[in-house]
N, C-alpha and C positions, 0 to 999 in steps of 0.2 A: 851349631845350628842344624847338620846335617845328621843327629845321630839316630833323627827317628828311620835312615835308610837302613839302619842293622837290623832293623824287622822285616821280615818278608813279605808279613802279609800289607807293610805302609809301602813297601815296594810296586808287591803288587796293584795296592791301590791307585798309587803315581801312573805306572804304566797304564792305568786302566783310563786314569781320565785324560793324558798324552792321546787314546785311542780316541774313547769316543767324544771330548770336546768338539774337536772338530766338527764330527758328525753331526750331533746336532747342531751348532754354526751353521754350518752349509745348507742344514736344510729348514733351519730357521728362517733363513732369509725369505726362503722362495712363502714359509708359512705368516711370517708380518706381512710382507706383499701381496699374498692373494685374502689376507683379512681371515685367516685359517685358525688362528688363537684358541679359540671355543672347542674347532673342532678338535684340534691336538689334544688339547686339555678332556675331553669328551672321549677318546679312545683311551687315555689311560685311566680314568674312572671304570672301565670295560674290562678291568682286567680282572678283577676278581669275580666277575660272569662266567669270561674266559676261562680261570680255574677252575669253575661252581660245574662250566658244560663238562670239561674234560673230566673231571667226577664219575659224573651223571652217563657217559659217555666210555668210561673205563680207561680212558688216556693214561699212560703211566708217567709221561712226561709233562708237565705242566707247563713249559714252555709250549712246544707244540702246540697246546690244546689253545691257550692263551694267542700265540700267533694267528690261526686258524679262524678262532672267534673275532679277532680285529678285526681278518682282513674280511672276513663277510660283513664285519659292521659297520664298519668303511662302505662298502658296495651298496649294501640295504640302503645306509644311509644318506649315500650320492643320490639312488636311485629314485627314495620319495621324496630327496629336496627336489630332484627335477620334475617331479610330477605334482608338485603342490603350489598352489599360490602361499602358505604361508613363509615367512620369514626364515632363510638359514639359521637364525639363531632359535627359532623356537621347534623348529624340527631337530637341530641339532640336543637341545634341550631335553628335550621328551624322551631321545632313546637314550642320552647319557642315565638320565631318573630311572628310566626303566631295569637297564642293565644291571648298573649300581647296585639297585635295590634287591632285586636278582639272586645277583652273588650274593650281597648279605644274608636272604633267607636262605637260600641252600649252603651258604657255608657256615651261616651258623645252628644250623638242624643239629640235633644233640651235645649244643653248646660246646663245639669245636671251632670255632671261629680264631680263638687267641694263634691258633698254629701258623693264621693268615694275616696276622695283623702286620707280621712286620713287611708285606707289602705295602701297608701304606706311606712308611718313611724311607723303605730299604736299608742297604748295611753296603756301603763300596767297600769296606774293608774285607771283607767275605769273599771278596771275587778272586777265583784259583788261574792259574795259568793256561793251563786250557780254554779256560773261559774269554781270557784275554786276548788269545788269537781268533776265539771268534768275533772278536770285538772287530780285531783287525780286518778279520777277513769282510766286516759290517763298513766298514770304512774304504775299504777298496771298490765295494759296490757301488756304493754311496758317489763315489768320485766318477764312477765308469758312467752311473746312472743321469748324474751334473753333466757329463762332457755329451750325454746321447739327448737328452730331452730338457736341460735348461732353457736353451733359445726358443721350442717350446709352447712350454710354459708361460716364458717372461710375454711370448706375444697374443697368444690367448689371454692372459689377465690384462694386458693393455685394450686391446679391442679384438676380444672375441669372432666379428662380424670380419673383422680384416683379417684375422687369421686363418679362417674358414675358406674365405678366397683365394688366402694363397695354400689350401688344401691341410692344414691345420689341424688337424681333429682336435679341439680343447678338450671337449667331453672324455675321449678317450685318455687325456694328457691327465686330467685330472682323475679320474678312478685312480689310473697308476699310482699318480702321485701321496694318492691319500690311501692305498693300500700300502706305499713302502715307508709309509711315514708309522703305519701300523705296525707295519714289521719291526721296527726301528722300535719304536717306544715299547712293545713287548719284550722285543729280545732285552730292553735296556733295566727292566720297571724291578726285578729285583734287587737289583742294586742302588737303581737310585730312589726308586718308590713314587706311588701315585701320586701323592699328597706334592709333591716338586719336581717331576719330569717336563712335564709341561713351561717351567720356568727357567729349567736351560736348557728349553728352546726356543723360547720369547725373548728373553731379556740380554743375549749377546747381541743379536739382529739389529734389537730394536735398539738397544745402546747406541751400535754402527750406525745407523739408518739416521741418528742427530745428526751424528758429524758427517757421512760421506758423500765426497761430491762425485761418485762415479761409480759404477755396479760393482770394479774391480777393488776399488777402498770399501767397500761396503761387504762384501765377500770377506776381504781381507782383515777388517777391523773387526768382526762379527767371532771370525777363529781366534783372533789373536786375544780380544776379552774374554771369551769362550776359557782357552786354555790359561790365561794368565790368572783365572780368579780362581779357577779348578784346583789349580797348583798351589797357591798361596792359599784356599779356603781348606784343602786338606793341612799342608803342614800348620795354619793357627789352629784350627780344630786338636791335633795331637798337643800341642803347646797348652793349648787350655781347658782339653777334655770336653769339650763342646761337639757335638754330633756335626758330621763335616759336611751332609749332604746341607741343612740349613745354611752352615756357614758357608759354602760356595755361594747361595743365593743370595745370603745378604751383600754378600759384595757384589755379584753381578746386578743387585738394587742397587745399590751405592754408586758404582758404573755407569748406569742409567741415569742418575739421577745428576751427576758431574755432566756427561754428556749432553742433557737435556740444556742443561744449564749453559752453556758451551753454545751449541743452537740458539737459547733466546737471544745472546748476547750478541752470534755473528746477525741474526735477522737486523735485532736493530741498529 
């Protein structure tokens, strides 16, 4: 059962998503709670802009350049949802189209595009040991950043007005938060890829979020799906040559959809 650890790079893999399961977990939570879904989903469609600037721009690192363009995208885009009456969702919309389409035409200017496709699905199996620690070092932040600005958060998204009073900055809470959530999906999106980043970080939370009667189960259930479906969707995926990054997802579908189920039954 265990023979696919005699490869380095399923090794690799393993450790990779022990690192960043988590991560995203954790900050899933805080993203089904403040109703953030679109926008998460909306910075990693951004990424191949991100790659298109740093091009355009002479960037040698694609990460970087990718980081960088988030996290301005992130800010732009906090900054005209607060200054418009229309809708989070359709502001958040318009720059997602924008971006997207962006990348597309500057990267595929002289029909080199295919070099970039495989950011749309990613390759966890690809990712080298170095890479891994910075994975780590992305999880250490992650927890330092929970322990300094969760509480926060959690009371700017309950009532803003009451948070303000007790000296609060939400507006401030939120850039941050939606700058490291950009960090976070850039540094992540080669590996796991546009096309499914966004959905392990929705679908552990939201699995948790059926069943937990309390922020600490809700945290705690969020990592624990998180890592348990990471694990078992990489080793089915080698067992049956199925691309692993889908197969993590369809089971943290599947998760949800148990959980869900779980909920209607304690309601009634």
């Amino acid at each position: 059962m265990f023979d696919f650890l005699s490869y380095e790079f399923m090794r690799n893999a393993l450790l990779a998503i022990l690192v960043s399961s988590p991560i995203f977990a954790l900050l899933g939570t805080m993203v089904v709670n403040k109703k953030m879904a679109f926008f998460s989903d909306a910075i990693g469609h951004s990424a191949l802009c991100g790659i298109a600037v740093g091009i355009v721009f002479g960037f040698t690192s694609r990460s970087v350049s990718m980081v960088l363009f988030a996290v301005l995208f992130s800010v732009l885009l906090n900054l005209v949802k607060d200054r418009t009456t229309y809708g989070a969702d359709t502001i958040i919309s318009v720059f997602a189209s924008v971006a997207m389409s962006l990348g597309l035409v500057l990267l595929s200017k002289d029909g080199n595009f295919n070099k970039y496709s495989s950011y749309l699905v990613g390759d966890i199996l690809s990712i080298t040991g170095t890479e891994i620690v910075s994975l780590l070092i992305c999880l250490v932040l992650v927890i330092a950043f929970w322990a300094v600005a969760y509480n926060g958060l959690s009371s700017d998204n309950l009532n803003r007005a009451l948070a303000k009073s007790k000296g609060i900055r939400g507006k401030v809470y939120d850039y941050v938060f939606s700058a490291f959530i950009a960090v976070v999906i850039m540094f992540s999106i080669r590996w796991i890829g546009i096309l499914l980043i966004n959905s392990l970080i929705i679908l552990p939370a939201a699995s948790s979020r059926n069943i937990a009667r309390n922020t600490r189960t809700y945290h705690l259930g969020s990592v624990i799906f998180s890592v348990l479906c990471g694990v078992a969707g990489l080793i089915i995926s080698y067992y049956t040559s199925a691309p692993s990054g889908p197969m993590i997802v369809l089971l943290l579908g599947g998760t949800f959809f148990v959980t869900f189920i779980i909920h209607a039954f304690r309601k009634d």
